[in-house]
N, C-alpha and C positions, 0 to 999 in steps of 0.2 A: 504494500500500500504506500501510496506517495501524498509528500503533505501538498497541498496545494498556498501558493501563495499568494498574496492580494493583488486583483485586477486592479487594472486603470480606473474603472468605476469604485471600485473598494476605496481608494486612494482619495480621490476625489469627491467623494460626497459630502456635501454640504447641507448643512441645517435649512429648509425651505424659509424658515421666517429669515434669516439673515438674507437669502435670495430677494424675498420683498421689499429689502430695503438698501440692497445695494444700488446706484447704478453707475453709469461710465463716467471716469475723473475728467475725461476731454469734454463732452459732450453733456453729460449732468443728463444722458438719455437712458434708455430703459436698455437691460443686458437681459441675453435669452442664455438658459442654462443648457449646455451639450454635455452630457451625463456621460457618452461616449467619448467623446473626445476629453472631458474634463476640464473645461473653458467654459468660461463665461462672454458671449459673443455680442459686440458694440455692434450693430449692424451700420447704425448711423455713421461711427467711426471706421470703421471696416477695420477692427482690432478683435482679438481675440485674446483675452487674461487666461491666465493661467490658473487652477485648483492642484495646491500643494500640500498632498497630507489634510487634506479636507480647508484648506486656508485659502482663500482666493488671493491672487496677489497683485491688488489693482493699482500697479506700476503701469503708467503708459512704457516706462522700457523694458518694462517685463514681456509685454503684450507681444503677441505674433499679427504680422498685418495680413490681412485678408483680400486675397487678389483672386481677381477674376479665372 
């Protein structure tokens, strides 16, 4: 038997009420939560924050940009 260790999703989950009251430090707009990816996504911004160990980390230089 093999132990299994924590998905991306395990990693990344976050508290839904903190979700309700984050949003984008550029933009002061509303973030969609990507449970798979483990990002929280500006769309407004075309950025994409990162969830570390369940922590969001709403650095615009943390952020991945989100291109076409």
């Amino acid at each position: 038997m093999t132990a299994r260790g924590p998905t991306a999703a395990d990693t990344s989950r976050v508290d839904p009420r903190l979700l309700e009251l984050l949003v984008c430090p550029l933009t002061k707009g509303r973030l969609v939560y990507d449970a798979e990816a483990g990002e929280l996504v500006s769309e407004k911004a075309r950025l994409a924050y990162p969830i570390r160990d369940g922590v969001p980390i709403m650095l615009i230089s943390e952020a991945r940009e989100i291109k076409d």
